[in-house]
C-alpha positions in Angstrom: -137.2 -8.0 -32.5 -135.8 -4.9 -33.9 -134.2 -1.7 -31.9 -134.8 1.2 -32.5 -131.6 3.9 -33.3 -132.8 5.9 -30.2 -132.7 3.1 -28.3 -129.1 2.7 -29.7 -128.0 6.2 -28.6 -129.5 5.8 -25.6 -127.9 2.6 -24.2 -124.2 4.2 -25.7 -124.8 7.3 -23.4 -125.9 5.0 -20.2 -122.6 2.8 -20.7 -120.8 6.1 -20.8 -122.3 7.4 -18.3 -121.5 4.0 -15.9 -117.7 4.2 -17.2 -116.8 7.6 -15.8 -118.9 7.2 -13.0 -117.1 4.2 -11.4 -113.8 4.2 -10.2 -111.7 3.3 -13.4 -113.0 6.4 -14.7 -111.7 8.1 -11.8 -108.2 6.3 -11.9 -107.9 7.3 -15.4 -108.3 11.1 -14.7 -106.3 11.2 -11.9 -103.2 9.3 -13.9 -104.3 12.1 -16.6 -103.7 14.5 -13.7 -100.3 12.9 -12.5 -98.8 13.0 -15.5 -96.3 15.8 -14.5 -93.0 15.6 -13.9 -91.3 15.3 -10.8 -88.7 17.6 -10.0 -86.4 18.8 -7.0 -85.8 22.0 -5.8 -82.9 24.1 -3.7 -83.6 27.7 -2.6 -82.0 30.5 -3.0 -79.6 31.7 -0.5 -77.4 34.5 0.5 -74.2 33.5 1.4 -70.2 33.2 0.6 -68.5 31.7 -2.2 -65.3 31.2 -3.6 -63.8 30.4 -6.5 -61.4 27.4 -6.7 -58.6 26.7 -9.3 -57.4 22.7 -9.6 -53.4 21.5 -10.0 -51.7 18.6 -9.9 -48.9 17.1 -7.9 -47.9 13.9 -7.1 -47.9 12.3 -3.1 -45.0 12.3 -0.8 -44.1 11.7 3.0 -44.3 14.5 4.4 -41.4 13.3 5.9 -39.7 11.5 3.3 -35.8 10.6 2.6 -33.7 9.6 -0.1 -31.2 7.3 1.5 -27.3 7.4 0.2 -24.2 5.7 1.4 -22.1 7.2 2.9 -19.0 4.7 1.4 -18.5 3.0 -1.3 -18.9 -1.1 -1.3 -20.4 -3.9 -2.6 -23.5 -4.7 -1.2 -23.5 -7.6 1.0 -27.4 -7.8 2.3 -30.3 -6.3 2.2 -32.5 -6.8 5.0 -36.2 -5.0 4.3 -38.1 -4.9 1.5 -40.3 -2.5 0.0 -43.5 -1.5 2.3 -41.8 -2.9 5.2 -41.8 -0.6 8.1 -38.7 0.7 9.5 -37.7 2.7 12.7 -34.9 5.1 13.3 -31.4 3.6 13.1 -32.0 0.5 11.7 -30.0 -0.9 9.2 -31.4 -1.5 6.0 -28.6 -2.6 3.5 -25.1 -3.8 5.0 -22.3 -3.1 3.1 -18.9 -5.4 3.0 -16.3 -4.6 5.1 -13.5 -5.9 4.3 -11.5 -2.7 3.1 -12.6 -1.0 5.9 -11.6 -3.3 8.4 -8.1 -3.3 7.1 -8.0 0.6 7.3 -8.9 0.4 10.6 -6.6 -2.1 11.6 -4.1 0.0 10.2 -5.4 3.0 12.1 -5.2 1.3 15.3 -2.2 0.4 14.9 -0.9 4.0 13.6 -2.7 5.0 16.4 -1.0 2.9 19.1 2.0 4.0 17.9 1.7 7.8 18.3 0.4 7.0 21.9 3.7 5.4 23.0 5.5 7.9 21.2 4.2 10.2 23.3 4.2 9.4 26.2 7.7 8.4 25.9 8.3 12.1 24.7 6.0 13.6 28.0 8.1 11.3 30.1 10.9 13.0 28.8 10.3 16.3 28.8 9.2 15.8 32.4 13.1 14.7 33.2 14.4 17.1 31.1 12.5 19.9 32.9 13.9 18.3 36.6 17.1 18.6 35.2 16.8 22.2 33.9 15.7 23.3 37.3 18.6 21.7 38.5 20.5 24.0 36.0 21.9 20.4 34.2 20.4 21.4 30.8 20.6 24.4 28.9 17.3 26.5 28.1 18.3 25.0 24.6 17.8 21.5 25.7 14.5 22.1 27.4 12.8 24.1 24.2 13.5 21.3 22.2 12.3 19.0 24.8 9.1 20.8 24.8 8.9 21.2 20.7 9.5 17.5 20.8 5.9 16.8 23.1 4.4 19.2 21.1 4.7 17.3 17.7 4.3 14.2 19.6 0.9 15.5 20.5 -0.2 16.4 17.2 0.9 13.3 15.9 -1.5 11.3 18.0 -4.2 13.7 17.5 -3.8 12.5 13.7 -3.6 9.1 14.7 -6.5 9.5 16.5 -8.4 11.4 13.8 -7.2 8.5 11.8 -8.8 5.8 13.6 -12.0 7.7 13.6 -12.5 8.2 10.6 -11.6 4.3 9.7 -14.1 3.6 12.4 -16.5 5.6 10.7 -16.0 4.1 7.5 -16.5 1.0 8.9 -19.6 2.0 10.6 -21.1 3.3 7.2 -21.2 0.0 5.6 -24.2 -0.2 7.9 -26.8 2.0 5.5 -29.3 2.9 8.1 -33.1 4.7 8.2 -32.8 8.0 9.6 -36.6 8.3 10.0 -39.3 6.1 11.4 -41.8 5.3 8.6 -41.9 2.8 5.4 -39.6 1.6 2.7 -40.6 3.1 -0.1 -38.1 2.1 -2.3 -35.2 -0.2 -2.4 -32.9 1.0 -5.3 -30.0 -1.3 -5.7 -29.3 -5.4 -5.7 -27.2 -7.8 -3.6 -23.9 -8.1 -4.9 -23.6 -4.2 -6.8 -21.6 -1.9 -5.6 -22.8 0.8 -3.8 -22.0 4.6 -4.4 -22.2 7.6 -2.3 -23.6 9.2 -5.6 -26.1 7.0 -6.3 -29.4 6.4 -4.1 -30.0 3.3 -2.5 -33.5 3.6 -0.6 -36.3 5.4 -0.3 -37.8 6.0 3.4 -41.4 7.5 4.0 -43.4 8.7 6.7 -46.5 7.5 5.3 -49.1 9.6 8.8 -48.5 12.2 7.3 -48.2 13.6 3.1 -47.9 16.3 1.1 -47.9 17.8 -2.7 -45.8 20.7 -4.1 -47.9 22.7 -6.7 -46.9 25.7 -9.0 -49.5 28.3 -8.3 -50.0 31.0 -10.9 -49.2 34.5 -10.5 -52.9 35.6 -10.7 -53.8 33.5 -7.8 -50.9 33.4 -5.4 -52.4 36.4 -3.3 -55.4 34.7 -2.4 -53.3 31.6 -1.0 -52.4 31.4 2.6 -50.7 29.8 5.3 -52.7 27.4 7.0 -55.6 27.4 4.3 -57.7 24.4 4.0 -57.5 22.8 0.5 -59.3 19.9 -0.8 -57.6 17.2 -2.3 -58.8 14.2 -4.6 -56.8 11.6 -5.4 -57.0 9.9 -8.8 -56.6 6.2 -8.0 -59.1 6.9 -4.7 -62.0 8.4 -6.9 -65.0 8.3 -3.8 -63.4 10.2 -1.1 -62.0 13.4 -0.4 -59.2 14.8 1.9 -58.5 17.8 3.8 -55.6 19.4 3.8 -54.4 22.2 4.3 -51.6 25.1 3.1 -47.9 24.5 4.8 -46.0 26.9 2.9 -45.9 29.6 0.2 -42.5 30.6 -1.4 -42.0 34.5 -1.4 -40.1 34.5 -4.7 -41.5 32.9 -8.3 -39.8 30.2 -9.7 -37.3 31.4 -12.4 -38.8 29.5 -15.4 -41.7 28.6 -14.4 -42.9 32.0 -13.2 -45.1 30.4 -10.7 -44.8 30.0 -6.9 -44.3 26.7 -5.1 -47.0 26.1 -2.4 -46.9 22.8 -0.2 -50.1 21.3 0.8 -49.9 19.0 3.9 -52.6 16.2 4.6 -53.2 13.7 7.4 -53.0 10.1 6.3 -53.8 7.9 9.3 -55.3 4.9 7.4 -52.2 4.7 5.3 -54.5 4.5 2.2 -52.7 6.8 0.6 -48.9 6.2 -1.3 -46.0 8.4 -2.2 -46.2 8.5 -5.9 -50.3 8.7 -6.5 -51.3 11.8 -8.2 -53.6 14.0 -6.6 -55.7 17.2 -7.5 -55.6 20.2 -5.3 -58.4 22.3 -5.3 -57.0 25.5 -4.2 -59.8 28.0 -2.6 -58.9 32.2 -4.4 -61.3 34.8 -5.1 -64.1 35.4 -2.5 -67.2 37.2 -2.0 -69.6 37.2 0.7 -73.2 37.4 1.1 -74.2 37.0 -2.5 -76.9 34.9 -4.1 -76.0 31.5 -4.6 -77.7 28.3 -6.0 -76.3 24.8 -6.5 -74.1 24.1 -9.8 -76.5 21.8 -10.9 -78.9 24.4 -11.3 -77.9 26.0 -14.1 -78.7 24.6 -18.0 -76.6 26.4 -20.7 -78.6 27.3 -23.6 -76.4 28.6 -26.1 -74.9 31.5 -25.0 -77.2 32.0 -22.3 -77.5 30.5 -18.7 -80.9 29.5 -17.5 -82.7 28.1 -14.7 -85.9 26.9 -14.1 -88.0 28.1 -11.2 -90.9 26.7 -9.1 -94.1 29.4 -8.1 -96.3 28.4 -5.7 -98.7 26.8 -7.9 -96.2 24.1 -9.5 -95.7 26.0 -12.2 -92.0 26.4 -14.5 -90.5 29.5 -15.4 -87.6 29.5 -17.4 -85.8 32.4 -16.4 -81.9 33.4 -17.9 -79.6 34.5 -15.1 -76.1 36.3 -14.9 -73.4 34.1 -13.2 -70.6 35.1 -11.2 -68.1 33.1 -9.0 -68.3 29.5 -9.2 -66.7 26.6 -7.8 -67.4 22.9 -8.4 -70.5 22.8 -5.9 -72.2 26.7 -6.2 -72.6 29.3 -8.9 -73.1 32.8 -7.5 -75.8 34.6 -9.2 -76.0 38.3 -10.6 -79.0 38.8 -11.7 -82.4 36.8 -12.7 -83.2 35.6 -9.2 -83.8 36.7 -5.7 -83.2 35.0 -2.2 -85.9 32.3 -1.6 -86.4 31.7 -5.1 -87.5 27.9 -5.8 -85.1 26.3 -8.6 -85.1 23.2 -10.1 -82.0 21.4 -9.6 -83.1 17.6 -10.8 -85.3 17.1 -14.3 -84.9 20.0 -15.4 -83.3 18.9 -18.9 -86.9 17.7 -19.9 -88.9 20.7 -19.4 -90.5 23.9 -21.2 -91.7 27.5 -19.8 -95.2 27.2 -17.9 -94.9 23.6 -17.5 -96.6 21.8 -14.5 -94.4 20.2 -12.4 -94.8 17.4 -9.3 -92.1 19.0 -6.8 -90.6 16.0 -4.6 -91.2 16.7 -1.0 -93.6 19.9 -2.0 -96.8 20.5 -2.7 -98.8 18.1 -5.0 
């Protein structure tokens, strides 16, 4: 049986007609109608900013000493090793002693001496003086007496003098912390002889650290006392410390030309080391209540700045801005924008003036 070409036409326009009118039709026009981008959005708010400028220092106690003997000896034994903790006093290196304990044999006994010499002499200068008041001796006799006591005292003041400091010699050998914290650093062997001009340890207070930075003239005046400061530490890349300004030198350094500033952090889960490098982000210039918008924000474009903005309606705008401060989180704004203005701070890199976008959280 033959059909006819209306018939044809016909039966294409009912299947047609059947397609769009069920729901794959449907789901096919509405994926046509999702196919926008989705995007997210900050506002645009009026508020302060500053501007930040990084250095570099490297970590130290806050509280930290360089340990040298105070006598010169070989070194006998070395009782701590490096991260052990130490407390005040306690010896961390002994030093031999045999030298010293000759000198202060040899003190003692210079010392013994000069006490039985005078109090030999005192004894008799005390009979001497009965006798003067008897008028037995001359006024001679008895001013030699006394001149006699007199040296006899200084003598045993040196003796004693002597003996302390052989006693203190002695007591050196014992190279001790004179903080509590950690040793950092253990600087010389068993069996080496130690010098009072050469360091032997290293003692931190690990609570507590700080970093010296050289901050340039430009931005010294914006740096105070008891500022807070952020600090990131290389080696530590997912967190970030407080800290905050200690002290800032009055006078440049003469060949740098830039002023030393201490920075002073809390370090109570000992996570951080004397030695790590850190990077100070050092709060300067400040404005308040200007228009600000998230770094992210902004796209260069050449020479120019751009953002994209959000209307009502889901619509892009491209829209070039003028920047002013900016610090690693907020860029303040000039010109281009006004408070409440949506812009796009995610997917942005992907889209073109009057686009249609899907704004997450927003309307559809």
């Amino acid at each position: 049986m033959r059909i006819g070409k209306s018939s044809v036409v016909l039966a294409v326009i009912l299947i047609m007609a059947l397609f769009y009118g069920s729901g794959c039709g449907k789901e096919e026009a509405q994926k046509e109608a999702d196919n926008r981008l989705t995007v997210e959005t900050a506002v645009v708010t009026q508020e302060s900013i500053h501007r930040e400028v990084t250095y570099s220092g490297s970590l130290t106690g806050a509280d930290e000493v360089t340990i040298y003997p105070k006598a010169s000896a070989r070194v006998v034994t070395i009782h701590l090793s490096e991260g052990d903790p130490v407390t005040k006093g306690q010896v961390i290196i002994s030093l031999d002693t045999t030298d010293y304990e000759t000198q202060a044999a040899i003190a003692g006994a210079t010392l013994a001496q000069a006490e039985s010499a005078y109090e030999n002499t005192r004894a008799n200068v005390e009979r001497t003086r009965q006798l003067y008041q008897q008028g037995a001796v001359s006024d001679q006799q008895m001013e030699q007496a006394e001149l006699g006591l007199v040296q006899a005292s200084s003598a045993l003041e040196q003796a004693r003098a002597g003996m302390q400091s052989a006693q203190n010699l002695l007591s050196n050998c014992q190279v001790t912390s004179p903080i509590n914290g950690v040793v950092g650093l253990i600087q010389i062997t068993e069996g080496n002889m130690a010098s009072p001009q050469a360091p032997v340890a290293v003692v931190s207070s690990t609570g507590k650290m700080s970093v010296k930075i050289n901050v340039a003239e430009s931005e010294i005046g914006f740096v105070k006392v008891n500022d807070p400061v952020k600090v990131k530490v290389s080696s530590i890349s997912d967190r970030e410390f407080t800290a905050k300004v200690t002290s800032v030198a009055a006078v440049a350094h003469p060949q740098t030309r830039a002023f030393p500033v201490e920075v002073t952090l809390e370090n109570p889960d000992n996570v951080l080391r004397s030695g790590m490098v850190a990077e100070i982000q050092v709060a300067t210039e400040k404005k308040d209540g200007v228009l600000t918008i998230p770094r992210n924000a902004v796209v260069e474009k050449g020479a120019r700045r751009v953002v994209f903005t959000v209307d009502d309606k889901s619509v892009v705008h491209e829209t070039t801005i003028e920047v002013g401060l900016q610090n690693r989180e907020r860029v303040e704004v000039i010109k281009g924008l006004k408070t409440g203005d949506q812009v796009i701070i995610k997917g942005q890199t992907l889209l073109h003036d009057t686009d249609e976008v899907r704004v997450a959280g927003g309307k559809v």
